[in-house]
C-alpha positions in Angstrom: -10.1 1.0 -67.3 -8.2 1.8 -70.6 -5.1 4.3 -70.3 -5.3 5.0 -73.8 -8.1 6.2 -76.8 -8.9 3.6 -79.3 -7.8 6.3 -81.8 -5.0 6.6 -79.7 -3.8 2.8 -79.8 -4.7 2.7 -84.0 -2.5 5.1 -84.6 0.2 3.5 -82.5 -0.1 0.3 -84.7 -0.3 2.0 -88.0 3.2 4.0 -86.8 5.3 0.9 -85.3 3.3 -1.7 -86.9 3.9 -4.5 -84.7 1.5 -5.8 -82.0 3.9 -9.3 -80.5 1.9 -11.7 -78.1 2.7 -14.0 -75.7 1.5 -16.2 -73.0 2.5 -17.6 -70.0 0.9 -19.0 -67.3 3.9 -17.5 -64.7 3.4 -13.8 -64.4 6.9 -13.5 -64.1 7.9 -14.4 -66.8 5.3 -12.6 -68.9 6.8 -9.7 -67.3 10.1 -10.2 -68.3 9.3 -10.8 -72.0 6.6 -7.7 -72.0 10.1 -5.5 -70.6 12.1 -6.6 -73.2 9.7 -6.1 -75.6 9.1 -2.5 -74.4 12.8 -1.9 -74.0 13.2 -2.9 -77.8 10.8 -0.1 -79.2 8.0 -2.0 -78.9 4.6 0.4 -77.8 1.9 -2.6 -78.1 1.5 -5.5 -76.7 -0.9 -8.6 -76.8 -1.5 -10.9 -73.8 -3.2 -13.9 -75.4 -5.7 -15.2 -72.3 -6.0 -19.0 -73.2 -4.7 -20.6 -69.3 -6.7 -21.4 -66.6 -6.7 -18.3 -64.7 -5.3 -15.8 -67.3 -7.2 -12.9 -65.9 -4.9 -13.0 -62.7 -2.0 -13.3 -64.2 -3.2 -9.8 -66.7 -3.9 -7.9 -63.4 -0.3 -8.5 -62.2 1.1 -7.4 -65.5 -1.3 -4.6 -66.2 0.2 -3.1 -62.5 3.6 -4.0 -63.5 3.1 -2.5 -66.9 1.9 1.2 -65.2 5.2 1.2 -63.0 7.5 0.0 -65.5 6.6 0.6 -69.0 4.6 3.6 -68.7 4.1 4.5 -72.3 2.9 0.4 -73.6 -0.4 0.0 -74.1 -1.0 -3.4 -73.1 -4.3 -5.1 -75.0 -5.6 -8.9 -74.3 -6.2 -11.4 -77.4 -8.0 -15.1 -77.5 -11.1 -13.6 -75.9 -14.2 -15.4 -76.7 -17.2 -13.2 -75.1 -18.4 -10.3 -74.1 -17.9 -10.9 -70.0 -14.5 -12.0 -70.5 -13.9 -8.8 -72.5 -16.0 -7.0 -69.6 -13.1 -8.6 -67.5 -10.5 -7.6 -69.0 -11.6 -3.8 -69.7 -12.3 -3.0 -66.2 -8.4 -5.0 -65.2 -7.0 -2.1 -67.7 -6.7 -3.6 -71.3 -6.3 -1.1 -73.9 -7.6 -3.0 -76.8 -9.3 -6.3 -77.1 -8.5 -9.5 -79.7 -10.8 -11.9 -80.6 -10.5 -15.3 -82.8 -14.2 -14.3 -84.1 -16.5 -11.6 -84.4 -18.7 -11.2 -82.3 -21.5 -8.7 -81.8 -21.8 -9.1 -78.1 -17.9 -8.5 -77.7 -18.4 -5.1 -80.0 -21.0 -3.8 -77.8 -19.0 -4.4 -74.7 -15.8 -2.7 -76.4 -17.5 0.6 -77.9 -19.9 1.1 -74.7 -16.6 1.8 -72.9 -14.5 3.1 -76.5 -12.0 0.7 -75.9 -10.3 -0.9 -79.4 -11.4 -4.4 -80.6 -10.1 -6.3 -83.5 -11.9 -9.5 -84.2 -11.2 -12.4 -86.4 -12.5 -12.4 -89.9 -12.1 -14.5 -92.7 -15.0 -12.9 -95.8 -15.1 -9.4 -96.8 -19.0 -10.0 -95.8 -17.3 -10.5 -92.4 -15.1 -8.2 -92.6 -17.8 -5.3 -93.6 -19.7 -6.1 -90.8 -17.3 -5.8 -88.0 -16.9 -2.2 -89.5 -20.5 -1.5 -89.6 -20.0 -2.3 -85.9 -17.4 0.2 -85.3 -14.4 -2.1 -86.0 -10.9 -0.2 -86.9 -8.7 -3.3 -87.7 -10.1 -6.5 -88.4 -7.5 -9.5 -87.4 -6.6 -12.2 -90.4 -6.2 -15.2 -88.6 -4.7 -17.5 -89.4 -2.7 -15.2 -91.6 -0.9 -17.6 -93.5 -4.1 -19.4 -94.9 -5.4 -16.1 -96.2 -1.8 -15.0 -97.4 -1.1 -11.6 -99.0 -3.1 -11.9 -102.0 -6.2 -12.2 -99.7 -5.2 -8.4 -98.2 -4.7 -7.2 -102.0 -8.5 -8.7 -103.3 -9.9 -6.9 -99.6 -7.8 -4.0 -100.0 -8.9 -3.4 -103.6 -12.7 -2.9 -103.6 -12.5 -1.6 -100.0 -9.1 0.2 -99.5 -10.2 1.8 -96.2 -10.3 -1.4 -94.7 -7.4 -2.2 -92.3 -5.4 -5.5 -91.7 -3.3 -7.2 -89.1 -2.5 -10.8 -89.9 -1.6 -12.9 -87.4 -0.2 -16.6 -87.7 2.2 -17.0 -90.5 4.0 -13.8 -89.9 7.7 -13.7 -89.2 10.2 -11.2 -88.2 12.3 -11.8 -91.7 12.6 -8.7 -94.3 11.3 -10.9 -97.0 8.4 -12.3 -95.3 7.2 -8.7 -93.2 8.0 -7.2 -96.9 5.3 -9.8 -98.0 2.9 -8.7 -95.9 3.2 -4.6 -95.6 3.3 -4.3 -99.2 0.3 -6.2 -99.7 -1.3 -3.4 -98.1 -1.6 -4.6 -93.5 -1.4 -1.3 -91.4 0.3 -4.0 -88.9 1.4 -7.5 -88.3 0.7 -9.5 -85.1 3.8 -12.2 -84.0 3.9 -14.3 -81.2 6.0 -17.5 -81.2 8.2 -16.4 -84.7 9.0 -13.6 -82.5 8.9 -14.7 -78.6 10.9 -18.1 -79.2 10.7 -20.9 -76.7 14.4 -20.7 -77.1 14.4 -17.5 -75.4 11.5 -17.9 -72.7 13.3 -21.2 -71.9 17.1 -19.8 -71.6 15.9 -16.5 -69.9 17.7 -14.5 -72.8 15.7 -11.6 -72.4 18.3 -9.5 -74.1 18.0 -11.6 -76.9 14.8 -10.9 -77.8 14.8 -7.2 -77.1 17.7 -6.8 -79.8 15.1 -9.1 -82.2 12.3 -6.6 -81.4 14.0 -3.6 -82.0 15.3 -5.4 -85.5 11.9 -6.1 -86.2 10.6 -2.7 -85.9 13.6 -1.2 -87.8 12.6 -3.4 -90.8 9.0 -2.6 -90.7 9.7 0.8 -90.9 12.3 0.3 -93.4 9.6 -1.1 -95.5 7.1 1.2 -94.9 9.9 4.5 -95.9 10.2 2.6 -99.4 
């Protein structure tokens, strides 16, 4: 069951501004990138379910995650239907990703209030995830789309909220690219997690590359 209030997690990604993701089909080590993550500032955080037996792996970490980093609200991405989202909810995700939308996954999500951001790609799309109850629609991939995609959405329907995903990277020029085009967030998963780091065990690593991250973002959004 969800820790946190959809409202609760949209206004955690409008304020930080960065949801990273990650995989890993060893829960331990999807543990020791969530900590760093967590230790670096981060306060969201995406567990993309796309290995055979994902789901167990989330229930370790969603446990690990209410001992250890008390205050993250831990969401799942990549998921494709309602049951899995079902799944999911009732193992403790806070908010729920999908690669589509879906009107099976928003019924699931809103019966229990829980956040869901799906995957659009047309205002029409877009406009009707909202009509559904959606908060943030994903752009994915964000780098197909690009900024100018956010600016023609943003224009006629400025209440609409972004978070590209795919093609986002933890530079100042390119996170300046995107947040000035108008995203209330950006999701980053390999640009962020690097192989380099899973690989090495450089943990510390990343959490100073986190907490960089966030510092810029909210360097750009104070401008």
């Amino acid at each position: 069951m969800s820790r946190f209030s959809r409202i609760e997690v949209f206004s955690q990604m409008e304020k930080t501004g960065l949801v990273p993701l990650f995989f890993h089909e060893d829960a331990h080590v999807v543990k020791q990138v969530v900590k760093a993550c967590y230790l670096g500032g981060a306060r969201l955080f995406e567990f993309t379910s796309r290995g055979d037996f994902a789901h167990e792996v989330f229930a370790d970490l969603a446990k690990f995650c209410q001992e250890e980093c008390p205050d993250l609200m831990l969401g799942v991405g990549s998921v494709t239907d309602a049951a899995a989202a079902s799944l999911y909810m009732q193992m403790g995700a806070n908010f729920v990703v999908t690669p589509v939308f879906r009107e099976d996954i928003a019924i699931a999500c809103n019966r229990r209030k829980v956040l869901w951001s799906p995957g659009c790609g047309t205002l029409t799309e877009i406009a009707k995830a909202e009509e559904y109850g959606c908060e943030l629609v994903k752009l994915f991939p964000g780098d197909v789309y690009g900024a100018e995609f956010v600016k023609g959405v943003k224009g006629p329907c400025p209440w609409t909220n972004i978070m590209p995903t795919g093609g986002v990277s933890p530079t100042e020029e390119n996170l300046r690219y995107w947040f000035e085009a108008g995203v209330s967030c950006v999701g980053m998963g390999s640009q962020l997690v690097l192989k380099s780091i899973v690989s090495s065990g450089d943990y510390k690593a990343l959490e100073l590359k986190v907490r960089d991250t966030l510092g810029i973002i909210q360097k750009i959004k104070g401008s």
